[in-house]
TORKOL-4160 file (C-alpha; in steps of 0.2 Angstrom, whole numbers, padded with zeros to 4 digits, m for minus):
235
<pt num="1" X="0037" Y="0028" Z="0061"/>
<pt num="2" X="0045" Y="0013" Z="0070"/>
<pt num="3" X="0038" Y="m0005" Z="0068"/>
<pt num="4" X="0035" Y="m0013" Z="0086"/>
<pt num="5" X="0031" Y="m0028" Z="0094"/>
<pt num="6" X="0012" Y="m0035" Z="0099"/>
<pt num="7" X="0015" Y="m0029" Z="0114"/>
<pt num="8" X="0020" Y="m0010" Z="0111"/>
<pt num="9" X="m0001" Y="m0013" Z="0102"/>
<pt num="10" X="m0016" Y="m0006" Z="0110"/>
<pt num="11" X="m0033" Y="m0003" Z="0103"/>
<pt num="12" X="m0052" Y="0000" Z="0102"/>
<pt num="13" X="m0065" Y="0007" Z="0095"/>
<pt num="14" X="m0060" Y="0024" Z="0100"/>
<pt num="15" X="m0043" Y="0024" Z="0100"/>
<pt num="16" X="m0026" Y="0016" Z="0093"/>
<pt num="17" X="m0008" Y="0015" Z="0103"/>
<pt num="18" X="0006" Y="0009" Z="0099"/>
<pt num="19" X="0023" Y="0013" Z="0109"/>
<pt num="20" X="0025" Y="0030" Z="0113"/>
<pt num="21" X="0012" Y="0038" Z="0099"/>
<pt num="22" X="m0009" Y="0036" Z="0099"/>
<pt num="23" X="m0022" Y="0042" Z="0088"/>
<pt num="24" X="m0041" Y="0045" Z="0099"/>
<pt num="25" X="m0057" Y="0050" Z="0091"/>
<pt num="26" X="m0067" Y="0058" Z="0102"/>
<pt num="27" X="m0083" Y="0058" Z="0092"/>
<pt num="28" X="m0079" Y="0075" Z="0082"/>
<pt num="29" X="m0061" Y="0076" Z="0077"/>
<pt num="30" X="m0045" Y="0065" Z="0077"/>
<pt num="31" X="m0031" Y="0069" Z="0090"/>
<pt num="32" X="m0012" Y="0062" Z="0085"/>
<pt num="33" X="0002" Y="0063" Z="0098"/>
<pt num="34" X="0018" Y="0059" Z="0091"/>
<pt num="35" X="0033" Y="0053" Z="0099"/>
<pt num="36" X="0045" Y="0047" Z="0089"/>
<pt num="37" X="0064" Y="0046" Z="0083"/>
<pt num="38" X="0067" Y="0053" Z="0064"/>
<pt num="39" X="0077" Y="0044" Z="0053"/>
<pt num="40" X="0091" Y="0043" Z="0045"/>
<pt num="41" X="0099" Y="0055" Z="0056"/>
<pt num="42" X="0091" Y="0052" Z="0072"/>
<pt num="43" X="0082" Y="0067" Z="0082"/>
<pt num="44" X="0066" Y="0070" Z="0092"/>
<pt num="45" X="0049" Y="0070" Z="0082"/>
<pt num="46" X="0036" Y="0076" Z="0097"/>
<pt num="47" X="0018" Y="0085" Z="0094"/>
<pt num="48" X="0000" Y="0083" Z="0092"/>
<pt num="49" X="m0012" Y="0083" Z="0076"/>
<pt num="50" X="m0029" Y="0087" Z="0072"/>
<pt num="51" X="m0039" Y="0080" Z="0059"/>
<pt num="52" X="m0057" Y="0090" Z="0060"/>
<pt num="53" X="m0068" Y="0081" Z="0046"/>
<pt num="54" X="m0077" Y="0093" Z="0035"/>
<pt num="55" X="m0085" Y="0078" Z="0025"/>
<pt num="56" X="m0089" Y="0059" Z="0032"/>
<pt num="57" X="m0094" Y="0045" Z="0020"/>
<pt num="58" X="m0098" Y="0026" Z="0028"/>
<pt num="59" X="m0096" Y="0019" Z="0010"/>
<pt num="60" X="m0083" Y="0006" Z="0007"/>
<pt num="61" X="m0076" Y="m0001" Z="m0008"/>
<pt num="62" X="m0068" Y="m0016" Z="m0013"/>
<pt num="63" X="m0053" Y="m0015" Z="m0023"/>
<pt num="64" X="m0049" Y="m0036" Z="m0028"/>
<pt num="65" X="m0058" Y="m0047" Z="m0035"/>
<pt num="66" X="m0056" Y="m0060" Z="m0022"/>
<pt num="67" X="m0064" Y="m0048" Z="m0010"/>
<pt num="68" X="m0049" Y="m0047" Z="0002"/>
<pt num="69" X="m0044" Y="m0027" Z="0002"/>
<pt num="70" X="m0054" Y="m0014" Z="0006"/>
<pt num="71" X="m0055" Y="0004" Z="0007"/>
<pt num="72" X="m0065" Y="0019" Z="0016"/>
<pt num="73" X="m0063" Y="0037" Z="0011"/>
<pt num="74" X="m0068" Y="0043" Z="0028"/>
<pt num="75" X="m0066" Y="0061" Z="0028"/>
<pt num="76" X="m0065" Y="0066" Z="0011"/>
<pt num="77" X="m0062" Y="0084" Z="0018"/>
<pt num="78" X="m0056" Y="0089" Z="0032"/>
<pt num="79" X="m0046" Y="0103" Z="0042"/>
<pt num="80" X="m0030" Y="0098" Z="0049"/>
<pt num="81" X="m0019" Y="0107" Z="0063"/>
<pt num="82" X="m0002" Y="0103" Z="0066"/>
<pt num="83" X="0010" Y="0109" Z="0083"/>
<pt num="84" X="0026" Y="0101" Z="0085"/>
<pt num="85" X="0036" Y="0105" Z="0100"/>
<pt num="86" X="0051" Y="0098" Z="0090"/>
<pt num="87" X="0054" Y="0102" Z="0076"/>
<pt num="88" X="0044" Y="0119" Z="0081"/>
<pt num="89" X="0033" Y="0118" Z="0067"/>
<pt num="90" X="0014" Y="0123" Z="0068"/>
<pt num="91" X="0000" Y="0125" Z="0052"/>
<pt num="92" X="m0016" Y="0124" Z="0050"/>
<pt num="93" X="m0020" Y="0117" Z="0032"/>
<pt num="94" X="m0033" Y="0106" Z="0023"/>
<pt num="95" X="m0033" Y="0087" Z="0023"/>
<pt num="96" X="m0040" Y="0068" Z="0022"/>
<pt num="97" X="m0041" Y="0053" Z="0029"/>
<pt num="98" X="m0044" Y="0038" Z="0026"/>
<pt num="99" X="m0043" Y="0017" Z="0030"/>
<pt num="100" X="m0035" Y="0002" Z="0020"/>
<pt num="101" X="m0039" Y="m0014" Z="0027"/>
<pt num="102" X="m0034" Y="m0032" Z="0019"/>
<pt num="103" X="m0034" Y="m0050" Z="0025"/>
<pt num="104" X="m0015" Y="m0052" Z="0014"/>
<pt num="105" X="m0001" Y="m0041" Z="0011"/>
<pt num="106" X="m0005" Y="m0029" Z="m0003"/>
<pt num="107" X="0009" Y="m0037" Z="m0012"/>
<pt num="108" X="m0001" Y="m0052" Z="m0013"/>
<pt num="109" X="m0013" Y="m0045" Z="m0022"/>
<pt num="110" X="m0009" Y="m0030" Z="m0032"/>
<pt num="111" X="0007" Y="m0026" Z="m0045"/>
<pt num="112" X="0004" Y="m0008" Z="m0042"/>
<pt num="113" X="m0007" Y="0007" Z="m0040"/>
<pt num="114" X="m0012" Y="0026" Z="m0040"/>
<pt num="115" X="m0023" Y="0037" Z="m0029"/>
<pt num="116" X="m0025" Y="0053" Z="m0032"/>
<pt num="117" X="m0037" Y="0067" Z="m0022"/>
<pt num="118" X="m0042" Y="0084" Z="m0025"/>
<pt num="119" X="m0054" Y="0097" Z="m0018"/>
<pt num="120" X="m0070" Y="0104" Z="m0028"/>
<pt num="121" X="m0079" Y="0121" Z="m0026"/>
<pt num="122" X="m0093" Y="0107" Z="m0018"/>
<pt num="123" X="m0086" Y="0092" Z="m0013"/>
<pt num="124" X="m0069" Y="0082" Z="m0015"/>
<pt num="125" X="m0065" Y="0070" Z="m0031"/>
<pt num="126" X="m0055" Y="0054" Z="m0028"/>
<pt num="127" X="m0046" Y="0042" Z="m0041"/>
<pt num="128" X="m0040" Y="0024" Z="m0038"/>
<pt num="129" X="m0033" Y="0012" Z="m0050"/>
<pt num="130" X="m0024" Y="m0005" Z="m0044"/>
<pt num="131" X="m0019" Y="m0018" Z="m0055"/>
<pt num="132" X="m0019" Y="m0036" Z="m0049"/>
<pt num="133" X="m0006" Y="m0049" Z="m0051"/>
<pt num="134" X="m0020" Y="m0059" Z="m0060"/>
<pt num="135" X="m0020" Y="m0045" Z="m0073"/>
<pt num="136" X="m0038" Y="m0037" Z="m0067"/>
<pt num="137" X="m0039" Y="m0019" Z="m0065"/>
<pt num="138" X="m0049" Y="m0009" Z="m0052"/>
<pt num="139" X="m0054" Y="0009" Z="m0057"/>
<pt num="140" X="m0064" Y="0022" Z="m0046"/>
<pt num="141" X="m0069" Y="0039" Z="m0051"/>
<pt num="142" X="m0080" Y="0045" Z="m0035"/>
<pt num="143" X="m0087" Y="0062" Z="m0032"/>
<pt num="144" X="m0093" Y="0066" Z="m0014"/>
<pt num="145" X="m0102" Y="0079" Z="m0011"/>
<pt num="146" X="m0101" Y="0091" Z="0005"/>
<pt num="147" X="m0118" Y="0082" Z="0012"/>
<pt num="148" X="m0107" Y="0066" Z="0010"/>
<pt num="149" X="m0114" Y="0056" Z="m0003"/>
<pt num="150" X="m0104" Y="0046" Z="m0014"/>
<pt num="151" X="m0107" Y="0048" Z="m0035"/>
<pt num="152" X="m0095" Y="0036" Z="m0046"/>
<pt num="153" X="m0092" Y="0048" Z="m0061"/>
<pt num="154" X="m0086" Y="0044" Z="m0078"/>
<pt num="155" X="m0067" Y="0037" Z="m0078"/>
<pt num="156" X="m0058" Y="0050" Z="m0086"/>
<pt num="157" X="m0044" Y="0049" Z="m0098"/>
<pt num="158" X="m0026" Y="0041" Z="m0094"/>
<pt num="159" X="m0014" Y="0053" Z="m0093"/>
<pt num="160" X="0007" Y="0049" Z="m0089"/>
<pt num="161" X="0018" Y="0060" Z="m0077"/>
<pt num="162" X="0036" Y="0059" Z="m0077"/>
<pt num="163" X="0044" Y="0047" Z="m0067"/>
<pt num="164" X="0053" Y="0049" Z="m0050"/>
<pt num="165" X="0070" Y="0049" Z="m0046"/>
<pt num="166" X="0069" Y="0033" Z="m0042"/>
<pt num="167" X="0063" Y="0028" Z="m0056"/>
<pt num="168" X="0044" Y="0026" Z="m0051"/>
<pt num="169" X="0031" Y="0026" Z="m0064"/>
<pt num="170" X="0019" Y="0038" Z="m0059"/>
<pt num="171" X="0000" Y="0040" Z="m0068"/>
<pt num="172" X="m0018" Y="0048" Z="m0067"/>
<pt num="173" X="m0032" Y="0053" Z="m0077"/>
<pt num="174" X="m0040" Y="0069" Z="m0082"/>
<pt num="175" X="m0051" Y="0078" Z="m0091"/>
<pt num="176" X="m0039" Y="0082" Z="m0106"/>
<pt num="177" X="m0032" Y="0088" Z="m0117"/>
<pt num="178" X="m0025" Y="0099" Z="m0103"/>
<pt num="179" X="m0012" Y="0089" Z="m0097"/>
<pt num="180" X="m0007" Y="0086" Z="m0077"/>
<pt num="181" X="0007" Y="0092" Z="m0071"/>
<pt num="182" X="0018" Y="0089" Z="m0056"/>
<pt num="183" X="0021" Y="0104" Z="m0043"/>
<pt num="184" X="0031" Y="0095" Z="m0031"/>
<pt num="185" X="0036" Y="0079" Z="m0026"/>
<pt num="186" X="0033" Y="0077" Z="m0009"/>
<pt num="187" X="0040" Y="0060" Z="m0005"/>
<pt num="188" X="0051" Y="0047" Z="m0016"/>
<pt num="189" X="0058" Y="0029" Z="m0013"/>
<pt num="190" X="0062" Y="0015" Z="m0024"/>
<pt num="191" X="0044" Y="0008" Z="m0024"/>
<pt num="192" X="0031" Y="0024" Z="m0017"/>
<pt num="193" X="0030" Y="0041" Z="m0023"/>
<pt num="194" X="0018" Y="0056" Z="m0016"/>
<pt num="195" X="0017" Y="0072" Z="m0024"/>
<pt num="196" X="0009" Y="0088" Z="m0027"/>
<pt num="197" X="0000" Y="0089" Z="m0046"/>
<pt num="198" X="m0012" Y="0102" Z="m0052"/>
<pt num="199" X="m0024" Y="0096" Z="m0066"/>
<pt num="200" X="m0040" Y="0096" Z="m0070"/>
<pt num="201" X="m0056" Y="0085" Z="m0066"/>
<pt num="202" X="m0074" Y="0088" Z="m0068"/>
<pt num="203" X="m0070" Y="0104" Z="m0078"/>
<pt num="204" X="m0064" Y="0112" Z="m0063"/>
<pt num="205" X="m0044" Y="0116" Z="m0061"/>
<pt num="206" X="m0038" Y="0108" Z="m0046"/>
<pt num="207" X="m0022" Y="0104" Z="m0034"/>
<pt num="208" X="m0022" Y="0084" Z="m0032"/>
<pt num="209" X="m0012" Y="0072" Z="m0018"/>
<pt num="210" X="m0008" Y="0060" Z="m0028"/>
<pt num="211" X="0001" Y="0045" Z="m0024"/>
<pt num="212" X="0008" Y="0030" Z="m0034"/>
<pt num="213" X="0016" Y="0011" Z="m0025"/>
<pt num="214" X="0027" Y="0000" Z="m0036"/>
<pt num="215" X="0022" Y="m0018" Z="m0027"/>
<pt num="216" X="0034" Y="m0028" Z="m0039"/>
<pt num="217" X="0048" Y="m0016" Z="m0033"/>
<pt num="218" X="0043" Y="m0016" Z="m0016"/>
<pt num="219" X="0045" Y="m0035" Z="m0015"/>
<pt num="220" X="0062" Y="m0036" Z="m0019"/>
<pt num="221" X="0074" Y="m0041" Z="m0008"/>
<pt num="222" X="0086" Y="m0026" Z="m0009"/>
<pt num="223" X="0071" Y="m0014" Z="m0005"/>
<pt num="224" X="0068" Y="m0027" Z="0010"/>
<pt num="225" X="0085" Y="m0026" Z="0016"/>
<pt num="226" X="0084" Y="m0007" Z="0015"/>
<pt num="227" X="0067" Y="m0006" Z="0024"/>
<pt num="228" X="0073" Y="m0005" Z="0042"/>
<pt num="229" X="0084" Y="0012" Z="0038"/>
<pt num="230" X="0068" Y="0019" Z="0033"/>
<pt num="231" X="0055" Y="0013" Z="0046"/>
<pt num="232" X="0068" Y="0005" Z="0063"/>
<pt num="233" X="0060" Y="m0009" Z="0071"/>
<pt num="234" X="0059" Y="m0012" Z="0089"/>
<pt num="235" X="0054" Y="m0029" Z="0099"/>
C-alpha cells in the first residue's frame, strides 16, 4: 500500500518484506501482516492474512510474444482468513493467488487486459486476454482441476459489460447466449477496475473476480501525477 525505497526490501525464497508488512510461506499456507497507513484519509491498517491453498499448479504461461511477461496461477483455489486489529474486521472466505512477473513495465508491452476467475463444482476456471501494443492478442481459457492439472478449454464467446465510472471498458467471455452480469464493483480508478460478475462458463453458473487494466490510460501523465494519492511513497 506504500511504495518504498530498496532499502525498506527484503527477501527470499520463503519470505517477502518490505517496510513494516511481510508475507512468509511456511510450506503450507501464506501468512500476511499488515502494517500500513490507509489512504486518502489517513488511519491505521494493522492485521494478519491467511491464504490456505486448496489447489497448487506449477504451470507458467507466457502472455507476450517477446517472451518478457509471465504468469503463474498458484493456488487456483484457496481458503483465506482475515483478522484486522484495526479496522476490527475478521472473515473467513474463499480466495486466489497468484504471481506476474516481467522484465519491462507492463505498459511496455500491453495496451490492456482482462482476467477473470471463478470457482467450479471441480476445480476453478480462469480467463486471460492482453492485447499488445504490437497489435497481438493473448487468450487463455484454463480449466484446473482439484488434483491441480491445467486443461486449456475452448475460448468461449466475447461478451461486453458496462463500463465503470470512470469510464473503464470492461470485457469477458462466456458461454452465451446468457449474458454476464455485474454484481458489484469492488474497485474503480481511471485505468483498473475489479468487480464481482456472475455468468456462466463450462455450463455451470458461476460468481467470477474479474478484473479489467486500461495500460494506455495508466500511462498518461495526469494518472501519474495522481498516483502518489493513491499509493504514498516513502524513501
Amino acid at each position: 500500500m506504500t511504495e518504498r525505497g530498496r532499502s525498506a526490501l527484503t527477501r527470499d525464497v520463503e519470505h517477502l518484506t518490505i517496510g513494516p508488512s511481510n508475507i512468509r510461506w511456511d510450506g503450507q499456507e501464506l501468512n500476511v501482516e499488515i502494517d500500513e497507513m490507509s489512504v486518502p484519509l489517513p488511519s491505521r491498517l494493522r492485521g494478519r492474512l491467511r491464504l490456505i491453498p486448496e489447489i497448487t499448479t506449477k504451470r507458467k504461461f507466457t502472455l507476450d510474444s517477446a517472451g518478457r511477461h509471465h504468469w503463474w496461477p498458484v493456488a487456483p483455489r484457496a481458503r483465506v482468513e482475515v483478522d484486522l486489529q484495526k479496522p476490527a474486521l475478521h472473515w473467513r472466505g474463499s480466495g486466489y493467488f497468484d504471481s506476474n512477473s516481467g522484465s519491462e513495465p507492463l505498459q511496455s508491452a500491453f495496451t490492456c487486459w482482462h482476467w477473470s476467475r471463478a470457482h467450479l463444482k471441480k476445480g476453478a476456471a480462469l480467463l486471460y486476454n492482453a492485447w499488445e501494443r504490437s497489435g497481438a492478442e493473448t487468450s487463455l481459457a484454463l480449466r484446473i482441476g482439484d488434483d491441480g492439472v491445467v486443461e486449456p478449454f475452448s475460448t468461449p464467446a466475447p461478451a461486453p459489460l458496462p463500463s465503470t465510472f470512470w469510464r473503464v471498458k470492461r470485457a469477458t467471455r462466456a458461454d452465451l447466449p446468457e449474458a454476464p452480469q455485474i454484481l458489484r464493483t469492488l474497485e474503480d480508478s481511471p485505468f483498473y477496475a475489479r468487480s464481482l460478475l456472475t455468468t456462466r462458463l463450462l455450463g455451470q453458473q458461476v460468481t467470477a473476480i474479474h478484473e479489467s487494466l486500461d495500460l494506455d490510460r495508466f500511462r498518461r501523465p495526469v494518472v501519474q501525477l495522481m498516483l502518489p494519492f493513491r499509493m504514498p511513497r516513502r524513501g
